[in-house]
C-alpha angles and dihedrals in degrees: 000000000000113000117210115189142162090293093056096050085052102053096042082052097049079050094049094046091046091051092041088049089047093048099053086049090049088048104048086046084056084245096131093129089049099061099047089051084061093051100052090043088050087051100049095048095055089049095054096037098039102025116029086029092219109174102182091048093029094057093042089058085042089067098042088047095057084041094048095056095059082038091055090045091058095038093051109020090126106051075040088055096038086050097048096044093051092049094057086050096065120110107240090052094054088051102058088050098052086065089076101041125080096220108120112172117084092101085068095041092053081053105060096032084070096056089063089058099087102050084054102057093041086061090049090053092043084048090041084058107047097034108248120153119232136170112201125188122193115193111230119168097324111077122243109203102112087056092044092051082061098058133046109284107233103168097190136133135278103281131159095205088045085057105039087045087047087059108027107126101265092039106126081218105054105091094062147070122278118204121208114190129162093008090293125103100246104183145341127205092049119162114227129194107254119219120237093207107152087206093070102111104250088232089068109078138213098292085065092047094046094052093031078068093038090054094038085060099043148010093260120137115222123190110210117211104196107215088194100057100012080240111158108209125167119213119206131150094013099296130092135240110201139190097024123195107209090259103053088050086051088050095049083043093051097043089047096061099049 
């Protein structure tokens, strides 16, 4: 008679959890097929070595399956990286981290990170008007660093003139990112992966492809300016928010920084 205690549903749910977590990674990387390559492989390999009990066979997928796990980690460090970073970003994470840290002091951050809301949103209307394409990115959890070191760092305050001047036409400055990170303006000109997501609708531009992707590899949140329509849209997570009024982009920028 087969027991089945406490022990065994922990371990098939730690199973189940590792092969949901790999397949979301797989999916947002477009591996799917991948995955379920894997899978099948995986399967087949249990049956001929457990069940059939063939040696000679069994031995031979042994070694492909020690070889294919080094062969997996090159293949997909960086959808590993990006998974594990972003796993470490999360805020629960952070927070119970943050039980055995000292730091006090990101009640007082998020503070004064929403008082630089509204100048920001009062640039993207004046931009909106006249026409003039921006890409804003505002830090949240996920350090920024490595997208800062690609553009011109600036460290200044929140300001709507400073914005609007950093993207107006004949700036040297305009056709790139600007990072904002703890309520200060970090850097301009920054340089962001772009996604090459077919499902991005062909009127939206390279700004939206460019945050679409920024968004898609953190948890950043970037405000797109169209210079084409004057359309202000906002990309996290991976999806887009488009045609914002300035109320609903103070409200996305509100509820992002909470």
């Amino acid at each position: 008679m087969i027991e089945f205690g406490l022990k065994d549903f922990i371990d098939i749910l730690l199973v189940a959890m590792i092969l949901y977590y790999s397949y979301r990674l797989m999916r947002e990387s477009k591996s799917i097929n991948v995955f379920v390559g894997i899978i099948i492989f995986v399967a087949l390999w249990v049956f001929v070595s457990q069940v059939l009990e063939m040696k000679l066979l069994g031995g031979i997928l042994d070694k492909l399956v020690s070889v294919g796990v080094i062969a997996i980690i090159v293949i997909f460090q960086e959808d590993i990286r990006k998974f594990l970073y972003n796993l470490g970003a999360r805020q629960s994470i952070r927070t119970l981290m943050s039980l055995f840290s000292q730091k006090h002091n990101e009640e007082p951050d998020k503070a004064k990170l929403k008082q630089s809301i509204m100048p920001i949103v009062m640039a993207c209307m004046q931009m909106s008007k006249g026409r003039v394409g921006a890409l804003i990115v505002i830090e949240r959890n996920q350090r920024l660093n490595d997208i800062v070191a690609t553009g011109d760092v600036i460290d200044a305050n929140v300001n709507q003139r400073l914005i609007e001047n950093i993207f107006f036409k004949n700036s040297p400055l305009h056709d790139g990112a600007m990072v904002i990170a703890d309520h200060r303006i970090k850097a301009a000109g920054c340089i962001l992966p772009v996604s090459h997501d077919l499902d991005i609708p062909k009127e939206l531009g390279l700004r939206h492809r460019a945050a679409l992707g920024m968004s898609q590899e953190s948890d950043a949140l970037c405000i797109i300016v169209s210079e084409e329509t004057g359309g202000i849209s906002i990309a996290h997570n991976g999806h887009f928010h488009l045609r914002l009024s300035a109320e609903e982009l103070e409200a996305e920028l509100t509820e992002a920084i909470k």
